[in-house]
Phi, psi and omega in degrees: 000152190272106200295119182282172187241158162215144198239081189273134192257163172179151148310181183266339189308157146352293189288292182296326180273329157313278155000246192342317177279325181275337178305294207286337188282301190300003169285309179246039183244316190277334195221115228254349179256022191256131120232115202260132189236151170288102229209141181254141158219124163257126177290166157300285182306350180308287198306302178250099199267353170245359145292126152322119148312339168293005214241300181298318151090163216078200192229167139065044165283336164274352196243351179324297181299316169304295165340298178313306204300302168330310169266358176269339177125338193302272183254151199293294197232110178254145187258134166238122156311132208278352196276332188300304198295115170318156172273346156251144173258192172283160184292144157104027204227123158218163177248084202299325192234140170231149180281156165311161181263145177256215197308156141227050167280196187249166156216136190278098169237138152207149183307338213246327200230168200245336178172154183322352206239343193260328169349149161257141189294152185074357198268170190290101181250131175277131244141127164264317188287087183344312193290330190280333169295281187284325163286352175262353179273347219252294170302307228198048188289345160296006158300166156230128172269148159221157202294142176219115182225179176089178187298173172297316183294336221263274213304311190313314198326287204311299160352280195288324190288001176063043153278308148243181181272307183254162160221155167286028200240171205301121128358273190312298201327295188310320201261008188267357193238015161107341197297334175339002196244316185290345191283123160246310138246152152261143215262136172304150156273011156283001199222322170194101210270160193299163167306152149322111168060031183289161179079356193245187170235160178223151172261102179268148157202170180308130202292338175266007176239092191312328214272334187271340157302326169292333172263352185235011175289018198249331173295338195284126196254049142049288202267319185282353171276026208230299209278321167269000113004302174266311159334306187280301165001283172314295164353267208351277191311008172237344170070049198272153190218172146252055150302311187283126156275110170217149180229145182204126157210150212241150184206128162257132217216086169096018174081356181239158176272121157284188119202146181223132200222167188203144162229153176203137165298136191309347187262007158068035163267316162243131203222127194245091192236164181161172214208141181213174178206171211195142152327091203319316168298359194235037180305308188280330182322286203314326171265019176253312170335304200276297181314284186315340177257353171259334140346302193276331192243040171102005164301313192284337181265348166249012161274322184296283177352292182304318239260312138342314185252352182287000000 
């Protein structure tokens, strides 16, 4: 009998050829009439690797490409970190399945300090990422940021090379590649709260192609699709890129949804949070709500601000 194929896009990195590879074992661990090949696209953000994102400016800079490759028919299925994916997608693209969510914080690694709190004033923190950038600034306004880009190992090198003191970077990433021994802290979310849907992973595919939908519908995680639901929800409604430094995480707890949201000025001097909870089914209301209440209480003049200077 003839095996269906699947054709999984992903980036090249480290990190994404992991993903991509545990996506594809648990495919074919569950359906035994399956065989899933791996296929690299390098993105846009792939490419330009010595600009901030925010610099480059758009949506879908890791998912841009891959997405086309997806609609010509080339590959079935692409694995994206969720953090990656614009909230809205291209037509004819959905996203059916979400994963259990692994940790979703941030983690404080340096060679020298134990945490964000042993700084020394002035000292160097590495980071691109705007949101992660204005809450340590937020905290820690004698800090300094520098610009960070490339893969996890490429950032840790820079570290350890004594370029900066410190870095930022995703929980989940360190520990799906073994690394969980380099986190000297996960940053408290009273300090710093996550990306939209940082820590889960998502399954893109064409919206007519059911059959492929069938085989992965098994991957899909319920609670964490409730709780980033409401995560993108908020985005949406704000229209967030990454220009905005904004943090969101959304938790289910007792059958109800927390969510908690944050907007800031890049220089983290303003910072605007609050936080509701709501019926887990009522995920995009509770993230439309939330956007509208931070909005109202001065978000929308720091957006605006922003939106202004790109």
């Amino acid at each position: 009998m003839l095996k269906k194929k699947i054709i999984i896009g992903t980036r090249g990195s480290k990190l994404a050829l992991w993903q991509a590879n545990h996506i594809a074992s648990a495919i074919q661990k569950k359906h035994s009439d399956v065989v899933v090949v791996i296929q690299v696209i390098q993105t846009t953000g792939d490419r330009m690797q010595n600009m901030p994102l925010s610099q480059i400016g758009g949506k879908g800079l890791f998912t841009k490409e891959i997405e086309e490759e997806m609609l010509k028919g080339n590959v079935q299925l692409a694995v994206h970190s969720l953090k990656d994916v614009p909230t809205v997608l291209p037509e004819g693209l959905e996203i059916p399945v979400i994963t259990k969510r692994e940790h979703p914080g941030d983690a404080f690694i340096s060679p020298k300090y134990d945490s964000i709190d042993q700084l020394p004033i002035g000292a160097k923190v590495g980071t691109s990422s705007l949101r992660r950038a204005a809450q340590v600034l937020h905290y820690r306004p004698d800090l300094e940021i520098v610009p960070l880009r490339g893969n996890v190992d490429t950032r840790l090198k820079k570290v350890d090379s004594g370029e900066m003191d410190a870095i930022i970077l995703a929980v989940s990433g360190l520990h799906r590649l073994g690394w969980d021994f380099r986190i000297d802290q996960i940053l408290p979310q009273e300090i710093c709260l996550p990306a939209v849907g940082q820590g889960a992973l998502t399954l893109e595919v064409r919206s007519d192609d059911m059959e492929t939908k069938k085989y992965i519908e098994f991957l899909n995680d319920p609670e964490t699709c409730d709780a980033v639901t409401a995560e993108r929800s908020f985005l949406r409604h704000l229209e967030g890129s990454c220009q905005v430094p904004f943090g969101v995480y959304g938790e289910i707890v007792g059958g109800m949804l927390n969510l908690e949201g944050t907007i800031l000025s890049i220089d983290g001097k303003i910072s605007i949070r609050e936080k509701l909870s709501g019926y887990r089914h009522e995920a995009e209301k509770l993230g439309i709500e939330l956007a509208e209440k931070l909005a109202n209480q001065g978000g929308k003049e720091i957006i605006e601000t922003l939106q202004k200077n790109v």
